[in-house]
C-alpha atoms as a printed R data frame, in Angstrom:
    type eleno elety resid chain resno       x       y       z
1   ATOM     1    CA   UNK     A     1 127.357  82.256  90.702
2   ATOM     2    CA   UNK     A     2 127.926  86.040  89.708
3   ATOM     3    CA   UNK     A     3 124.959  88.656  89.969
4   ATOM     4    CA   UNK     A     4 124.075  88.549  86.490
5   ATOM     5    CA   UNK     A     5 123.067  84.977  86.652
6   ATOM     6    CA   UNK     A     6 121.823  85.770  89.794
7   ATOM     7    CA   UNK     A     7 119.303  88.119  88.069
8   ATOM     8    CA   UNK     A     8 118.664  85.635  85.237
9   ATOM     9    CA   UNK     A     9 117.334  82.816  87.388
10  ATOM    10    CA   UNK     A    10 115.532  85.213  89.857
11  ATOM    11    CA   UNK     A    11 113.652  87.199  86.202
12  ATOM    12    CA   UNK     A    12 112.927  83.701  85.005
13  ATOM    13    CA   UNK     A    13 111.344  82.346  88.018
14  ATOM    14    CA   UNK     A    14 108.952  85.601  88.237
15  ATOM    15    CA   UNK     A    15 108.193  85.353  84.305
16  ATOM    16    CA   UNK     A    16 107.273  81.481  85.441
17  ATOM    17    CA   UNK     A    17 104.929  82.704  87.769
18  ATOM    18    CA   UNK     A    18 103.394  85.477  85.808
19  ATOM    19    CA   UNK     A    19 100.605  83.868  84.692
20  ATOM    20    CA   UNK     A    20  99.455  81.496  87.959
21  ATOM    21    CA   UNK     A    21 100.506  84.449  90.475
22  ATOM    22    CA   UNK     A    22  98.294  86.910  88.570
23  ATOM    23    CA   UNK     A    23  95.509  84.584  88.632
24  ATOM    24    CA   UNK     A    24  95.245  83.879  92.068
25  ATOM    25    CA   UNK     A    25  95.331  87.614  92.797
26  ATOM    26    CA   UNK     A    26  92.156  87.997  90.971
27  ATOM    27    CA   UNK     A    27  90.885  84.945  92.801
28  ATOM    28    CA   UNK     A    28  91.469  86.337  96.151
29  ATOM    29    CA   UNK     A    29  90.362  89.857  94.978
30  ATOM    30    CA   UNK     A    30  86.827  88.304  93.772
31  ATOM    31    CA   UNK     A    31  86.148  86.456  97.115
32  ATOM    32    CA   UNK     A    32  86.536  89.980  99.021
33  ATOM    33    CA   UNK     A    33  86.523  88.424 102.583
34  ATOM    34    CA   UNK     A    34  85.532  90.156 105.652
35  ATOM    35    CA   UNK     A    35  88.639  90.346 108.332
36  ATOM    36    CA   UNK     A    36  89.054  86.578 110.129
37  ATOM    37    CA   UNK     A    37  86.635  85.450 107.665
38  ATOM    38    CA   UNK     A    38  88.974  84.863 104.621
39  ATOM    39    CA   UNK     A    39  88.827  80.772 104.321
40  ATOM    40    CA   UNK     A    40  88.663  80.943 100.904
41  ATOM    41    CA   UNK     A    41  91.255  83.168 100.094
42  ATOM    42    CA   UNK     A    42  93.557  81.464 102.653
43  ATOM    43    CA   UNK     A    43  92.731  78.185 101.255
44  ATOM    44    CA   UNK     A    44  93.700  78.870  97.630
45  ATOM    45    CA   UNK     A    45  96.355  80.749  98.819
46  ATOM    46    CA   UNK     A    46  98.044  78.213 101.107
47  ATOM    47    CA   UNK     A    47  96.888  75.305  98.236
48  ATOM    48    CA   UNK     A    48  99.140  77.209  95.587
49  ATOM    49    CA   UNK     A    49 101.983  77.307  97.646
50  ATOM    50    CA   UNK     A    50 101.891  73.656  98.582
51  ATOM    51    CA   UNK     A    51 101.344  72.646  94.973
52  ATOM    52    CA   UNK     A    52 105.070  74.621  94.527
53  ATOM    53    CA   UNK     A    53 106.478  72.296  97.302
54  ATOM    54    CA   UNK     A    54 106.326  74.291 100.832
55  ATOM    55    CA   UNK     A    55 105.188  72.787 103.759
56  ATOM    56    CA   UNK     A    56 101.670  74.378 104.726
57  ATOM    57    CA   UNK     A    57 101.132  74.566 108.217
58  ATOM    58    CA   UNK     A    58  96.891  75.327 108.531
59  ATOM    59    CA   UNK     A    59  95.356  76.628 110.304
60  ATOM    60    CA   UNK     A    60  98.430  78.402 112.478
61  ATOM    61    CA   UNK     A    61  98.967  79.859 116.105
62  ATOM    62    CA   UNK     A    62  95.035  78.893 116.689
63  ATOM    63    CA   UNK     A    63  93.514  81.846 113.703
64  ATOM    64    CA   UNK     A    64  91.926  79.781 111.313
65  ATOM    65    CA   UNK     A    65  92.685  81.675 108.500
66  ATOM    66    CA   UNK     A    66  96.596  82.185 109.297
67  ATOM    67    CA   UNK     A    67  99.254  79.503 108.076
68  ATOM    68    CA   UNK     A    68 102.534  78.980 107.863
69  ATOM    69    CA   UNK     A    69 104.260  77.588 104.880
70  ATOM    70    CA   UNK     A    70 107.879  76.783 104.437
71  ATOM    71    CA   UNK     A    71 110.277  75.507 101.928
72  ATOM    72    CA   UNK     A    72 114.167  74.359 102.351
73  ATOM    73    CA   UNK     A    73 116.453  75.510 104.944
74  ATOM    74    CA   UNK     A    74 119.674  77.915 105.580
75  ATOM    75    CA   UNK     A    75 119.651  80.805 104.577
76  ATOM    76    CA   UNK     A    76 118.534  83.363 103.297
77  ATOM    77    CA   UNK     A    77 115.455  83.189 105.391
78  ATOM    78    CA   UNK     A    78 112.516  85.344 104.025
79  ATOM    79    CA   UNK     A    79 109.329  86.332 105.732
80  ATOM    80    CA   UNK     A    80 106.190  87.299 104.404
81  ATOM    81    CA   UNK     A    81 103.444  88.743 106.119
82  ATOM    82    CA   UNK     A    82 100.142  89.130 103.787
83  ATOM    83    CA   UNK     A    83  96.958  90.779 104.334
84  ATOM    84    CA   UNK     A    84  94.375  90.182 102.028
85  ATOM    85    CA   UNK     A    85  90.934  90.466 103.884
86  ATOM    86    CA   UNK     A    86  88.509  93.144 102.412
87  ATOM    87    CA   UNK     A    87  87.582  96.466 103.598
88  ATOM    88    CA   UNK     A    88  83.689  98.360 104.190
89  ATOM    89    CA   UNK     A    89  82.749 100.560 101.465
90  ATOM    90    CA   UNK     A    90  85.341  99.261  98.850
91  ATOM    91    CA   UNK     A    91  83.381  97.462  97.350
92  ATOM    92    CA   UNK     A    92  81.693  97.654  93.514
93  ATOM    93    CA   UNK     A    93  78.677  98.729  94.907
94  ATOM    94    CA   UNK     A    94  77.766 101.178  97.506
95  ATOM    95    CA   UNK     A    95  78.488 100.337 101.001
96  ATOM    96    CA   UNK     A    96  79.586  96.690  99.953
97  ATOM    97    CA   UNK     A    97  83.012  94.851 100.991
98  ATOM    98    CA   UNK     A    98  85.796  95.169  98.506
99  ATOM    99    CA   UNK     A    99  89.957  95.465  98.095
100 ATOM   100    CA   UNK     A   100  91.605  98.972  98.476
């Protein structure tokens, strides 16, 4: 396979995901979890990525909000580390929890 298919497959798999990915960003954004205290947002979270055929791991390494999901084998192997729990004073109103 030469890097302009390469490109092709990786553009169309994004443009796939456009719509769903953008979606559960604003999902995760409108839950605005404190720190440790993000079920929901890991929930939907790990929930979309099983529905796309990785194997969710939940909760992981005894934090109930952490998992671990995985898909195939070989390599490449790609991590992902996401943070997504809200901060103090972010918020829409004064002094309330919100995204940065």
């Amino acid at each position: 396979m030469n890097r302009t298919t390469k490109k092709n497959r990786v553009e169309a798999a994004v443009k796939a995901e456009k719509t769903a990915a953008r979606k559960l960003s604003h999902t995760i954004h409108g839950f605005a979890e404190r720190p440790f205290r993000e079920t929901q947002s890991a929930e939907v979270l790990a929930d979309y990525l099983d529905a796309r055929g990785f194997t969710v791991e939940f909760p992981f390494k005894n934090i109930p909000t952490a998992f671990r999901a995985t898909r195939g084998t070989g390599k490449p192997a790609i991590g992902m580390l996401g943070e997504y729990d809200a901060l103090p004073n972010c918020g829409a109103a004064d002094g309330s929890w919100g995204h940065g």
